[in-house]
C-alpha positions as CSV (number, residue, x, y, z in Angstrom):
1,X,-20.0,18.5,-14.5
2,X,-17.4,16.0,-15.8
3,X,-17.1,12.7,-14.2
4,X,-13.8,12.2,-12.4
5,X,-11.4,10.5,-14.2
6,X,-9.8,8.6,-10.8
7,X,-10.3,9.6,-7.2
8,X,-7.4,10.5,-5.1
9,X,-8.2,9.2,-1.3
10,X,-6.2,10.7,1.0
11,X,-6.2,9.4,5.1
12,X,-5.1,12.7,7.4
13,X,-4.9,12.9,11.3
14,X,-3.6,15.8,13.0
15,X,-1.1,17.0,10.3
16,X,-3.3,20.3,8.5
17,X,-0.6,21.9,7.1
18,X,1.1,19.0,5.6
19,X,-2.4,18.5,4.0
20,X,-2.9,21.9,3.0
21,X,0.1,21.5,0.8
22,X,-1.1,17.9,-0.8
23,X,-4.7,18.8,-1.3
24,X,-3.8,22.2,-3.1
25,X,-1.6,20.2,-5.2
26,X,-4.4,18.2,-6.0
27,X,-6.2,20.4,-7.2
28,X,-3.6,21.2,-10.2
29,X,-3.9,17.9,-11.9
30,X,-4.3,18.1,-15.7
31,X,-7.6,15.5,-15.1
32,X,-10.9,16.0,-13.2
33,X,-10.3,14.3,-10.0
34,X,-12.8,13.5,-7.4
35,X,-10.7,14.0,-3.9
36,X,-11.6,11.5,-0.8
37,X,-10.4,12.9,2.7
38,X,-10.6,10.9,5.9
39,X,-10.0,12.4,9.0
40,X,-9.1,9.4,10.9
41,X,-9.8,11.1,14.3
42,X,-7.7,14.4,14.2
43,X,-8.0,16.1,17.3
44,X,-7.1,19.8,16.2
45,X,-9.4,21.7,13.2
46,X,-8.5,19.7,10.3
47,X,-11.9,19.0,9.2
48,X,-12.6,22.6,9.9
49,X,-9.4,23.2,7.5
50,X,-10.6,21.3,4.6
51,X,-14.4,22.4,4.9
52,X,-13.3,26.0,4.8
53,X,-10.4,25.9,1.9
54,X,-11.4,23.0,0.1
55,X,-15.5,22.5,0.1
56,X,-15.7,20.7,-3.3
57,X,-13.8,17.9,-2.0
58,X,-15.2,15.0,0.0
59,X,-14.4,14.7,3.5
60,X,-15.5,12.4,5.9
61,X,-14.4,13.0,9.6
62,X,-14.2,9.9,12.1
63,X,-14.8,10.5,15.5
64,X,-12.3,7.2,16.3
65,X,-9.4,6.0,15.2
66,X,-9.1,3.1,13.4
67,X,-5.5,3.4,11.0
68,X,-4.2,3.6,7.8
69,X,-5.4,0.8,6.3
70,X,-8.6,0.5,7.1
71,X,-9.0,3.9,5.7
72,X,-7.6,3.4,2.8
73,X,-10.2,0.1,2.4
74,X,-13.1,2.8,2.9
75,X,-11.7,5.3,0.6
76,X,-11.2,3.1,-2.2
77,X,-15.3,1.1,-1.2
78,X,-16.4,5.5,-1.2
79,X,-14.8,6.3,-4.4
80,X,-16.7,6.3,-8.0
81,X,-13.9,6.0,-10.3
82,X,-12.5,3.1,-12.1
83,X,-9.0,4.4,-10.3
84,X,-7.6,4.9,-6.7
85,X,-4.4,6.9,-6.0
86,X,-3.2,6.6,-2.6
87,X,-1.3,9.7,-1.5
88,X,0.3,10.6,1.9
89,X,-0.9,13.6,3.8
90,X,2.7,15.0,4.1
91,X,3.2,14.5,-0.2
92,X,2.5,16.1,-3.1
93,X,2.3,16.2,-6.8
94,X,4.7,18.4,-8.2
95,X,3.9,18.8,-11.6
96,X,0.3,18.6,-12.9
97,X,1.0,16.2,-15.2
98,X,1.1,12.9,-12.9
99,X,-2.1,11.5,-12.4
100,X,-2.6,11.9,-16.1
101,X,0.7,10.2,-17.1
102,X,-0.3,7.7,-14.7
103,X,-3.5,6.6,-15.7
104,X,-1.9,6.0,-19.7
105,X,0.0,3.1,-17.7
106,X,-2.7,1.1,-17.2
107,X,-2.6,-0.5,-21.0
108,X,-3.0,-4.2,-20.1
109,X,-5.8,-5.5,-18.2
110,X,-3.6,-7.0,-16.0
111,X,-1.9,-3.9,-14.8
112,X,-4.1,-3.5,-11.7
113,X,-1.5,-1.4,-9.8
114,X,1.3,1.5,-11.0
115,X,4.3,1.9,-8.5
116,X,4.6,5.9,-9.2
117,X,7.7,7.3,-9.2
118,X,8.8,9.5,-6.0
119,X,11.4,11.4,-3.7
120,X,11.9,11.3,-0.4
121,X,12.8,14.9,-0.2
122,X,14.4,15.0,3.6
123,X,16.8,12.2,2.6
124,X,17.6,13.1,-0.6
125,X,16.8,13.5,-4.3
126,X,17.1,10.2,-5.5
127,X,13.8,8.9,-7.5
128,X,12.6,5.6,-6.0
129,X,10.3,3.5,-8.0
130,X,10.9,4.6,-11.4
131,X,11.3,2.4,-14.5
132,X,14.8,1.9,-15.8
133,X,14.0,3.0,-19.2
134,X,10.8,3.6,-21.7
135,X,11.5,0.4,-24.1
136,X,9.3,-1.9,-22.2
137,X,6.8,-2.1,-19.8
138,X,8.4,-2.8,-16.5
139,X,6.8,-5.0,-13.5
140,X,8.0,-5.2,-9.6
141,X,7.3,-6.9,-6.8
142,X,5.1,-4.3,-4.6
143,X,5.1,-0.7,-4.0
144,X,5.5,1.8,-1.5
145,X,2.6,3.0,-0.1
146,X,2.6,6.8,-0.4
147,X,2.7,6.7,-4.4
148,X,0.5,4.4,-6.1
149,X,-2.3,3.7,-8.2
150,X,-5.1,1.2,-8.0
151,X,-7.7,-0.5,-10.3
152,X,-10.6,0.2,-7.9
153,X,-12.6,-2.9,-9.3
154,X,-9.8,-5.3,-9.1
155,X,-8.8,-3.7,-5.6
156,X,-12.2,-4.2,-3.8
157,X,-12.6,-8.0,-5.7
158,X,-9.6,-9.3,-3.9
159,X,-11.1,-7.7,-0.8
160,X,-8.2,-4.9,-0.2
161,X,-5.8,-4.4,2.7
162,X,-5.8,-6.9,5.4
163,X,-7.3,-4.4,7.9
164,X,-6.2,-6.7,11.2
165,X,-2.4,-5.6,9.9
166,X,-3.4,-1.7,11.1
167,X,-0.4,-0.3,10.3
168,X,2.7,-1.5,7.7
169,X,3.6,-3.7,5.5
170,X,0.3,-3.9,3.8
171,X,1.5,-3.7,0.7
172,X,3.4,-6.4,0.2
173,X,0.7,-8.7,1.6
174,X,-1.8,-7.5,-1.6
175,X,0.3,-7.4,-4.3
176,X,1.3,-10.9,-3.5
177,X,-2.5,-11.7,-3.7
178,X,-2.5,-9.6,-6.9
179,X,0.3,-11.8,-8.5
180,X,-1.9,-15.1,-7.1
181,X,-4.7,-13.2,-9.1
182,X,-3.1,-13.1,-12.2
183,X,-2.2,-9.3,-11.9
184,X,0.8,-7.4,-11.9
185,X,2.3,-4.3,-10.5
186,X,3.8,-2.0,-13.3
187,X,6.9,0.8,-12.9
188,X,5.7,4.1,-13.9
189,X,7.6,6.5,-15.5
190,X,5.5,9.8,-14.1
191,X,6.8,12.9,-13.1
192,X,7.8,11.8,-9.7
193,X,5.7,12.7,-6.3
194,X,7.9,14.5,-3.7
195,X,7.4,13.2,0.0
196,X,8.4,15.0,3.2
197,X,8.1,12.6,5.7
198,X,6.6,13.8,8.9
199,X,9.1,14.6,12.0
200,X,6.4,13.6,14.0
201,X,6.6,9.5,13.8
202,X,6.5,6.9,16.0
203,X,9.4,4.6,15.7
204,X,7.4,2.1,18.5
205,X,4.3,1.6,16.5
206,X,6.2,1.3,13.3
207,X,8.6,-1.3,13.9
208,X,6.1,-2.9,16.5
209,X,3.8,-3.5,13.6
210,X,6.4,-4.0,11.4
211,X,7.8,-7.0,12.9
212,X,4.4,-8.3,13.9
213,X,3.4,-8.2,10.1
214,X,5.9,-9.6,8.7
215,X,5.2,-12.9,10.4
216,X,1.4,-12.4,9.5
217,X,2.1,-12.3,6.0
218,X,4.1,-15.9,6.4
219,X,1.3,-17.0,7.7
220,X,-1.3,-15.9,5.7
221,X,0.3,-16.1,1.7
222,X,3.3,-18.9,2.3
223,X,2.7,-21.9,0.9
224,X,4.1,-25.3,2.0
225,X,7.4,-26.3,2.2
226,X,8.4,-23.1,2.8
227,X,6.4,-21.6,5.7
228,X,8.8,-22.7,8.1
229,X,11.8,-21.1,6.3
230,X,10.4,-18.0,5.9
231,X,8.7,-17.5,9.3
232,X,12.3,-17.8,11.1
233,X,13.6,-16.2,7.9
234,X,11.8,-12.8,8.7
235,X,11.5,-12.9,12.2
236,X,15.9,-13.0,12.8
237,X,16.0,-10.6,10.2
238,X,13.8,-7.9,11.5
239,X,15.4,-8.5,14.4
240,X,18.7,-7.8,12.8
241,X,17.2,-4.5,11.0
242,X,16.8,-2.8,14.7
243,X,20.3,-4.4,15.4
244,X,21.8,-2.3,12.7
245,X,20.6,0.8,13.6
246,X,22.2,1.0,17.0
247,X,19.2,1.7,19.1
248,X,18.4,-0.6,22.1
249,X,14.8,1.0,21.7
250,X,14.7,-0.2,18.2
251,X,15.7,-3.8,19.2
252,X,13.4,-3.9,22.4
253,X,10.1,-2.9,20.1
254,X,11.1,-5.4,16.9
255,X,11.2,-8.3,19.5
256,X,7.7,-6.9,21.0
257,X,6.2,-6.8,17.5
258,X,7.8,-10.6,16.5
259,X,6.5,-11.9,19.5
260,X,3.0,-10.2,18.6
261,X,3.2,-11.8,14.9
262,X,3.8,-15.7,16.2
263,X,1.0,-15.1,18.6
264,X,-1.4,-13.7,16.2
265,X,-0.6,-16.4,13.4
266,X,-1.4,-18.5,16.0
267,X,-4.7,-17.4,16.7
268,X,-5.5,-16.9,12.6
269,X,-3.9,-20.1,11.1
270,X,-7.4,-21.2,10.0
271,X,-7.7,-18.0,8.0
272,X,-4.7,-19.2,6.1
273,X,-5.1,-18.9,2.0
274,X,-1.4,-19.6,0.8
275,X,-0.7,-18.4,-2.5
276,X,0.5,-21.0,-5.4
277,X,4.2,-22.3,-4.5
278,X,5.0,-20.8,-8.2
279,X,3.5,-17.1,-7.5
280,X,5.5,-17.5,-4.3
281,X,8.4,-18.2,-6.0
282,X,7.8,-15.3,-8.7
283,X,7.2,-13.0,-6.1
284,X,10.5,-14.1,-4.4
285,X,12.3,-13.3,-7.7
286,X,11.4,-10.1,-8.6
287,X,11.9,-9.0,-4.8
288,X,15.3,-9.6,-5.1
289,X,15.7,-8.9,-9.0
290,X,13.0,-6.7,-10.1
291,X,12.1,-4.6,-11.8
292,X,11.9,-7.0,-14.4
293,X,10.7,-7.2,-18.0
294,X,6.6,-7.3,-18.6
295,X,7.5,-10.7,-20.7
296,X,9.6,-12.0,-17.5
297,X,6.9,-11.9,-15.5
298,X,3.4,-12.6,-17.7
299,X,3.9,-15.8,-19.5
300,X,4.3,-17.5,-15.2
301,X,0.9,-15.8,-14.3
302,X,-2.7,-17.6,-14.6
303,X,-5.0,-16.6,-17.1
304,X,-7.4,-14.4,-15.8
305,X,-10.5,-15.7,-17.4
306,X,-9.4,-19.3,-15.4
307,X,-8.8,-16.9,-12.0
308,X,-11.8,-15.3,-11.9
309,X,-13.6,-18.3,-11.6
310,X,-11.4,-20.2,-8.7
311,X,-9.7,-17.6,-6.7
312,X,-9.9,-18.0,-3.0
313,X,-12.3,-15.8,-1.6
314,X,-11.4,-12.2,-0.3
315,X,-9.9,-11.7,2.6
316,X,-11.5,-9.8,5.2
317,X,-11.6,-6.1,5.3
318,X,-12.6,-5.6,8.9
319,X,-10.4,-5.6,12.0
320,X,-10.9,-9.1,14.1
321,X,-11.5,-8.5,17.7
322,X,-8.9,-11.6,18.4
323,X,-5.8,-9.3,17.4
324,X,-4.3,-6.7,19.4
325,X,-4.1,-3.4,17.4
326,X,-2.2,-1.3,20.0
């Protein structure tokens, strides 16, 4: 049998038919793929579904909830190739080309993530996180989590997502850790994913946690001076985000999830490992320019010979019992 070339780990609850659709597409990829399903607690016959349709795949079935992220962390510790693609249980790849175009992107070592191109296909058919052209290797500040590609090695070193965020925003909060690492996130140029972003959301949870993580990553990657900025910063304008889309609802659960983030940072100030004040400032820049040129970005990064022997250790990649995860 031929070793997978990357695994694709994919976290499902309660949505079958949406996975149907992304597992089949999986299964038309150009490179032998090793597929990693977590049922993070479905209450209908989704493991059922995937046992029956799909038996050469891997599937591990949760009898509790626990999140996104924290699945994502176990799909990337059970997978056996050198890379992770995260994909959303209501995406797909449309042409069978991706994953293989993908993995040619990683031609540095310190490409440890590829921001795949994709379309939100319910709001329209614009192509988010594509490259601006093919003359140079393009680098940006995260990526969106339902298109992207991992180094597994360099994912599980720098001890993944923060799993006490549960839900959004996670992201941002490792690729800024990449960045610290030495590590970059590249643009791909891929055939794009398409995404059809499940009806069935809830607004609460999201901009709950939202707001609550937004704080959470002040606290945890800010360096000095600018903590204090940046805490009020994000906190008035998450606040203003609900404000602008007309919904008292909106505005009632980003205050809830603020109020959630200063109390938590609170109680995890002494897990604090702020990032260097220049990777702060680079990650600041290409947030609000990027994408930018590969030799924009490179020559401002640590070696990564020096980083691998001071980093600051891993964060944790276990929820804490001292923060809510309603």
């Amino acid at each position: 049998m031929t070793a997978p070339q990357a695994t694709v780990v994919m976290t499902t609850k309660n949505r079958k038919d949406d996975l149907r659709v992304a597992l089949t597409s999986c299964q038309r990829q150009t490179v032998p793929l090793e597929v990693v399903v977590i049922d993070d607690g479905s209450t209908d016959d989704t493991s059922e579904m995937v046992r029956r349709e799909f038996p050469q795949m891997r599937l591990v079935t949760c009898t509790e909830s626990q999140g996104l992220i924290a699945r994502r962390n176990q799909g990337a510790e059970l997978a056996t190739s050198p890379f992770v693609f995260s994909l959303d249980d209501d995406a797909e790849f449309v042409s069978p080309h991706t994953v293989e175009q993908t993995l040619a992107e990683f031609t540095d070592p310190r490409i440890a993530a590829v921001a795949m191109p994709f379309c939100n296909v319910r709001q329209g058919p614009e192509v988010l996180q594509r490259a601006p052209s093919t003359d140079t290797v393009y680098v940006c500040e995260s990526y969106i989590g339902t298109a992207h590609a991992l180094r597994r090695d360099v994912f599980l070193r720098l001890g993944g997502y923060r799993a006490l965020l549960v839900h959004q925003n996670e992201e941002g909060d490792f690729t800024i850790r990449l960045l610290n690492a030495g590590y970059v996130v590249r643009v791909g140029l891929a055939d794009p994913l398409h995404h059809y972003e499940s009806p069935r959301r809830d607004f609460r949870r999201i901009d709950v946690h939202a707001r609550r993580n937004d704080v959470l990553f002040a606290m945890h990657n800010v360096p000095w001076p600018w903590l204090p900025v940046h805490l009020v910063g994000t906190t008035f304008r998450g606040l203003w985000f609900a404000l602008r889309h007309g919904r008292s609802a909106r505005l009632r659960w980003s205050l809830e999830g603020s109020l959630r983030g200063w109390r938590d940072a609170w109680r995890l100030r002494q897990g604090r490992q702020p990032v260097r004040p220049a990777i702060y400032r680079l990650s600041r820049h290409l947030r609000r320019h990027g994408p930018l040129p590969w030799d924009a970005v490179v020559p401002h990064l640590p070696p990564l010979e020096t980083q691998a022997r001071s980093e600051s250790p891993p964060v944790r990649m276990v929820n804490m019992a001292t923060v809510s995860q309603e």
